[in-house]
C-alpha positions, 0 to 999 in steps of 0.5 A: 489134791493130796489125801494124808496118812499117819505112820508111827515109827520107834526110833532106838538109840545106837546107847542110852541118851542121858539127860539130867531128866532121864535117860533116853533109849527110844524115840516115838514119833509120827511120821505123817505123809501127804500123797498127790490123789493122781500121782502117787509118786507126788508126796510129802513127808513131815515129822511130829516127834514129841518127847514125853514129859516135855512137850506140851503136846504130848498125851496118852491121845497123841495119835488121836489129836494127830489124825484129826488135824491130818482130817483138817489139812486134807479136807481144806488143803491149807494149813491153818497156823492158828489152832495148831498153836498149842500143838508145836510138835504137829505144827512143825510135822504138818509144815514140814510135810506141805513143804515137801510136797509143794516143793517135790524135792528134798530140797526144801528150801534154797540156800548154798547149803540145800546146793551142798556148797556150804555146811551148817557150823553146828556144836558137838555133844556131849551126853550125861555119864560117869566122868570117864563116859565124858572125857572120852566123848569130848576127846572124841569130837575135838578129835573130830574137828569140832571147835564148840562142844556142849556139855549136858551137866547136873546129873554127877557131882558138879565138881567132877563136871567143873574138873572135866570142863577144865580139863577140856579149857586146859588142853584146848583153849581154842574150843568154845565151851557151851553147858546144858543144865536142863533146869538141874541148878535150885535158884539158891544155888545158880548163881555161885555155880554160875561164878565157878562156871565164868572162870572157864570162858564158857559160852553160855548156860542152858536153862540152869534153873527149872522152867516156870520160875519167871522172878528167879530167871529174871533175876538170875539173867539180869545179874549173871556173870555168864550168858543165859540161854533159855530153853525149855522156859519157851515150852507151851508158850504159843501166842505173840504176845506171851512170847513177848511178856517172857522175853521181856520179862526175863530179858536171856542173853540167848533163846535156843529154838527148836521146832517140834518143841517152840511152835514149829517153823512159823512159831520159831520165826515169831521168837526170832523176830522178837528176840532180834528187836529185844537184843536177844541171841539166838540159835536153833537146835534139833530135838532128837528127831529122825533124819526127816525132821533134821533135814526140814529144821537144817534147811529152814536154819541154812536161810537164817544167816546166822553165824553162830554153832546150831545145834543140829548133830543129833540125826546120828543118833539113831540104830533105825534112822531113815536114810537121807544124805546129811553128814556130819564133816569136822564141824558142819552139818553137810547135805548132799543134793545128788541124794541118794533118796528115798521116793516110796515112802510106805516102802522106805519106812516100815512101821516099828522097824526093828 
């Protein structure tokens, strides 16, 4: 028997996180702990990381709606998937902190990666500046090792984001190029920029239109000279068969999945089952959470056997983050079973640490 408690952490960014949305210099999240009722020692940590104005979960009663859903979990001692369906970011939070404390290991999952035998390819990431800002960026991760780097682009002039990817293609032809536009292009506009894209052997293009305009996305994925991957187009879709209407609908070359923002674990498995039978790539990224959200996301990605880059590099982002053994070595995301890791929650994760 388990009793739950909410505590809420500001994680701050080591710089400004660009995004053609904004710029992001701080993070809320949840963290929410389940403790063993005899042994104290006994519990489990989940994430619930909303990020405003994009999670469809998210409002001014955020805390509020968390903590009746912690009430639920205590009382039944089982999680019941079905009402938490429009409540991705709680979802993953919940299922991820039942993981732990079912299985009492960060360890949360089996796999050569949870062994720290194999890491997770993962792409580097480029965040949204001046064009200088950019380039030094991408020479730091090809530095690096990293052989895919994505590129988030829509907020600077598009010919300066078109001459720093030829740049890059240029003097490293080898490197797989993705690009984010996080909705920035009209649907007038996609597909020429789309044209000019192709030219510079990009893997693929993040939500190049804003979500919501489900003809024009479909016409643009049916017509596309570069693979389309969707995005937040999957936001605050939460039932099978809505799933289904929009995959098929729309018919992306790839869905990218993440969590806290697609349903948690259990919703990302159905998109995955769906795609898979549409003839829809995948991959699965993070969505800006602390070390406990990313180890839970890479453990449960480590069993999918997917071999393409995920997008799971964003756990050292953070001045605050909570200390876990995930590192990043060239191009992989690597976990270390030996630890160290941290077992007095309360005590590791002090509220509003500064």
């Amino acid at each position: 028997m388990f009793t739950s408690e909410i505590i809420p952490y500001t994680l701050r960014f080591k710089r400004p996180a660009g995004t053609s949305r904004g710029v992001y210099r701080e993070h809320r999240v949840w963290y929410a702990v389940l403790r063993d009722r005899e042994d104290p020692d006994h519990f489990g940590i989940g994430e619930c990381a909303p990020l405003p104005g994009l999670s469809c979960d998210y409002n001014s009663r955020y805390e509020e709606t968390l903590s009746s859903f912690c009430r639920i979990l205590e009382e039944r001692q089982q999680l019941d998937i079905e009402p938490l369906r429009s409540y991705p970011s709680i979802l993953f939070g919940l299922e991820s902190a039942l993981q732990h404390y079912q299985q009492r290991s960060w360890q949360l999952r089996e796999s050569p990666f949870s062994r720290g035998v194999e890491g997770i390819a993962i792409n580097g990431l480029i965040w949204m500046g001046n064009i200088e800002q950019m380039r030094q960026q991408a020479e730091r991760l090809l530095q690096r090792g990293f052989s895919c780097i994505k590129l988030k682009i829509g907020a600077i002039a598009f010919e300066e984001e078109l001459r720093l990817l030829r740049d890059i293609r240029i003097g490293h032809p080898g490197v797989t190029l993705r690009v984010d536009a996080n909705g920035a292009f009209t649907p007038d506009e996609a597909g020429a920029k789309l044209q000019r894209l192709t030219a510079l052997e990009i893997h693929s293009i993040e939500q190049p239109i804003r979500a919501g305009q489900r003809e024009e996305m479909a016409r643009l994925c049916g017509a596309t000279p570069l693979p389309i991957a969707l995005d937040e187009e999957l936001i605050g879709i939460c039932h099978p068969e809505e799933k289904r209407q929009l995959l098929e609908t729309t018919q992306p070359q790839y869905i990218i999945l993440k969590p806290s923002l697609h349903g948690g674990i259990s919703g990302c498995t159905e998109w995955i089952a769906l795609a898979n039978e549409l003839g829809i790539g995948w991959w699965i990224t993070s969505a800006l959470e602390s070390n406990i959200g990313l180890n839970s996301i890479a453990q449960w990605c480590a069993t999918l056997g997917n071999p393409l880059p995920q997008g799971l590099g964003t756990g050292s982002l953070y001045q605050n983050n909570l200390p876990l053994p995930l590192a990043i070595r060239g191009d992989a995301l690597w976990f270390n079973p030996s630890g160290p890791f941290p077992d007095k929650p309360l005590q590791a994760y002090e509220t509003d640490h500064d």
